[in-house]
VOGU-3710 file (C-alpha; in Angstrom, 3 decimals, decimal comma):
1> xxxxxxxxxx> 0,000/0,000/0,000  0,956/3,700/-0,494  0,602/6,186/2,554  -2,091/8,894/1,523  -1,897/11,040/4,432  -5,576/10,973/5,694  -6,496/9,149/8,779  -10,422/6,960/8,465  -12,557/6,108/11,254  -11,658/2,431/10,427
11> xxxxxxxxxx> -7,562/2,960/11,269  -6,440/1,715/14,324  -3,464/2,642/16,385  -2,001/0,229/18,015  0,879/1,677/20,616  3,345/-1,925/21,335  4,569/-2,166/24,928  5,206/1,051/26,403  6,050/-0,735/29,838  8,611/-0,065/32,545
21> xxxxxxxxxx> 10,605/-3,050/31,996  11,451/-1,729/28,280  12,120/1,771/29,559  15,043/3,361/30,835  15,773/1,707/34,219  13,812/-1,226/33,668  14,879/-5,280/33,306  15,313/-5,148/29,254  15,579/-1,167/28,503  15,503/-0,480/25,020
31> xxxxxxxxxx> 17,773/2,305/24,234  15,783/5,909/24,531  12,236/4,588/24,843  11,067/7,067/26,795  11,411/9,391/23,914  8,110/7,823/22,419  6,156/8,938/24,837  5,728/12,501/23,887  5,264/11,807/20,198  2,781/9,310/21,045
41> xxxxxxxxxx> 0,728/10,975/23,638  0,786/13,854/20,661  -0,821/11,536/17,712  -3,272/9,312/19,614  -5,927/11,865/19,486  -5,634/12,034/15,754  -6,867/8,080/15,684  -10,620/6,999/15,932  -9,340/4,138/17,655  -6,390/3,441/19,679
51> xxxxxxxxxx> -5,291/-0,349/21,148  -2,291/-0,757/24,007  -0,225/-4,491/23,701  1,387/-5,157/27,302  3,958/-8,223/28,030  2,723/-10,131/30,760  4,487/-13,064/31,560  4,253/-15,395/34,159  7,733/-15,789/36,480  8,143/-19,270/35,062
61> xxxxxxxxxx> 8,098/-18,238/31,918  9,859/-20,301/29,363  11,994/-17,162/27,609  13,593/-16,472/31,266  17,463/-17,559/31,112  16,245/-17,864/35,195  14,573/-20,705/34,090  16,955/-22,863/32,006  20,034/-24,262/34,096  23,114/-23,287/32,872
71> xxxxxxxxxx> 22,159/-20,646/30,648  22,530/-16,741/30,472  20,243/-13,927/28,937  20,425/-13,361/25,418  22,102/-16,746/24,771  19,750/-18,841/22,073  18,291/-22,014/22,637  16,494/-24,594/20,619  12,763/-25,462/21,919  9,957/-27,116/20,305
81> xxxxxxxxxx> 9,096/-24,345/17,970  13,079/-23,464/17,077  15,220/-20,869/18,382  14,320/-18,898/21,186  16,103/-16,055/22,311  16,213/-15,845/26,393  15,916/-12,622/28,340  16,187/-11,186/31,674  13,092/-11,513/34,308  10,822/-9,227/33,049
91> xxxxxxxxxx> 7,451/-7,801/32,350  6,081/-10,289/35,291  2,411/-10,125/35,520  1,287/-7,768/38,226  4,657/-6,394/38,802  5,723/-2,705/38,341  7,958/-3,440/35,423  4,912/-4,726/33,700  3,016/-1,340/34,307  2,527/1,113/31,200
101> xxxxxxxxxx> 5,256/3,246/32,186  3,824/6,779/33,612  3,049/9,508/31,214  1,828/7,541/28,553  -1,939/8,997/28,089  -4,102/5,968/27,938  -7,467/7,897/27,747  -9,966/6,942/24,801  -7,958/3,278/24,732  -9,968/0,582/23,400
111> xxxxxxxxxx> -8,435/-2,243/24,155  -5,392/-3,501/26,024  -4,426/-7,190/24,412  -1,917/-8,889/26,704  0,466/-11,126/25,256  3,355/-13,988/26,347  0,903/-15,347/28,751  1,699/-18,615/28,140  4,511/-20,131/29,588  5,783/-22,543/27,337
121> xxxxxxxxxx> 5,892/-19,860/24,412  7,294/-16,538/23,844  5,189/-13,700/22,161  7,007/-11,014/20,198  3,757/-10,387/17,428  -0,128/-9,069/19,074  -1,447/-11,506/16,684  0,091/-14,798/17,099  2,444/-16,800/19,307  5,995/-17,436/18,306
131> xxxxxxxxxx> 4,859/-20,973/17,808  2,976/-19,442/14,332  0,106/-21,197/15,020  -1,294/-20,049/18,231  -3,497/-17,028/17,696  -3,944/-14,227/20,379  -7,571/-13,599/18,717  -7,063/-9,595/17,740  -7,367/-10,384/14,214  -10,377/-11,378/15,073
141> xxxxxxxxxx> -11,768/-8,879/17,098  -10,252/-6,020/14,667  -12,439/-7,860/11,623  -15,615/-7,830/13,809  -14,940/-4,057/14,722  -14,214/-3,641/11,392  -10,889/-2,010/11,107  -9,281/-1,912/7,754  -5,370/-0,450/8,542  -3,128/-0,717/11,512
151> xxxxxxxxxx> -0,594/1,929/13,019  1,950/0,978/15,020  3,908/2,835/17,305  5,799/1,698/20,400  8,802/-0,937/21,771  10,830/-2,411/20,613  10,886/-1,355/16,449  12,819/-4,591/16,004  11,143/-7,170/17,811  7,471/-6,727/18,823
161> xxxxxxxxxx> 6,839/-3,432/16,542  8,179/-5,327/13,635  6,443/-8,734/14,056  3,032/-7,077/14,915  2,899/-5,486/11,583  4,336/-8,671/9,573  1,488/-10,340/11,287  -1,089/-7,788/10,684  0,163/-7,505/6,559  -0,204/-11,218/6,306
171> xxxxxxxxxx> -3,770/-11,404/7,888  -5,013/-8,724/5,412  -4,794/-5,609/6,736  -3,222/-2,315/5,566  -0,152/-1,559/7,761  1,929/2,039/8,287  4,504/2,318/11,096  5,340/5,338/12,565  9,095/5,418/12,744  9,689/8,446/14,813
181> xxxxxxxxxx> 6,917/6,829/17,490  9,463/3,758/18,154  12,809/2,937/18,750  14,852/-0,214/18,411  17,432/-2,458/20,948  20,155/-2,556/18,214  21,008/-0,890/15,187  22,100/-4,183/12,941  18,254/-5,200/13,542  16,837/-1,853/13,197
191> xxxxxxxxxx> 18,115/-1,617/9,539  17,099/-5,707/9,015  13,578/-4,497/10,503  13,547/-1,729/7,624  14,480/-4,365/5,093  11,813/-6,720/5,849  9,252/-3,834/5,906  10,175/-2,479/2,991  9,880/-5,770/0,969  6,301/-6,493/2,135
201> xxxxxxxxxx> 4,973/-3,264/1,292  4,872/-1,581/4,956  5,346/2,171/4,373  7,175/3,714/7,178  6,362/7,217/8,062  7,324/9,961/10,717  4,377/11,334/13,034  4,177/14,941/11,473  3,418/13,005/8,579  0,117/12,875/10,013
211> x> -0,725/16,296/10,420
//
């Protein structure tokens, strides 16, 4: 699709784990993620509809290098699915790192979908496990609402941003992400994150772009 500028009361926003875990201080900080906060809080108004995604995993989860003898975080395993990367604690369900971090405006949110619930798989995308086959069910629910195109906006660019809109492309809907509204945990995947957008057809814009 080509980016026309003009926001429809079918477009949803969809703002990816603004938590305190993946903000500065937290268990798995992604470099400068506070900074989307501000842009945001600024462009959520301009959406007819706007959906939060929240991590929420339970302490046994099976992505915790806590949980595998022997190993260390960000050290790759092989599990039933294939390669899993393993992270720090974090994002445990009811704890403060799992909390939207504080000044992100969540008035007029829709819906908050939480995801990695399960604790024998992780959950990068908000539409299906990293299994491939487990759905979380907001396809779904964004058919029966009948939303057409997705924004995305949020943490991390790389990982959930970028798997969230794959997901969304190959269920049928239109997809935009709004660069300047995310940022990344490295810069090699950043620029493999552009590639892989750019080859399915995922424009990537910046948020005056919506003004």
């Amino acid at each position: 699709m080509t980016w026309n500028g003009e926001i429809y009361d079918r477009d949803m926003l969809m703002v990816v784990d603004v938590q305190n875990d993946f903000c500065a201080g937290g268990a798995l900080a992604v470099p400068n993620a506070d900074q989307v906060i501000p842009v945001v809080n600024r462009i959520a108004p301009l959406f007819p509809h706007v959906m939060l995604t929240q991590d929420w995993h339970p302490g046994s989860h099976m992505s915790f290098a806590s949980n595998h003898v022997g190993t260390r975080p960000f050290q790759t395993i092989e599990v039933a699915y294939g390669p899993q990367m393993l992270w720090p604690d974090h994002c445990i369900q009811g704890s403060q790192g799992a909390a939207f971090r504080k000044g992100l405006d969540v008035r007029g949110v829709e819906l908050i979908l939480r995801k990695g619930f399960r604790p024998e798989v992780d959950s990068y995308s908000a539409f299906v496990e990293n299994d491939h086959t487990t759905p979380t069910g907001l396809a779904g629910y964004l058919r029966e609402r009948g939303m057409r195109r997705i924004f995305l906006a949020g943490l991390a660019f790389d990982y959930c941003v970028r798997y969230s809109s794959e997901d969304a492309r190959m269920r049928g809907f239109d997809v935009v992400v709004i660069e300047d509204a995310c940022r990344s945990i490295a810069a090699q995947s950043r620029a493999e994150t552009i590639t892989s957008l750019s080859h399915q057809q995922i424009p990537l814009i910046v948020s005056d772009d919506l003004a």
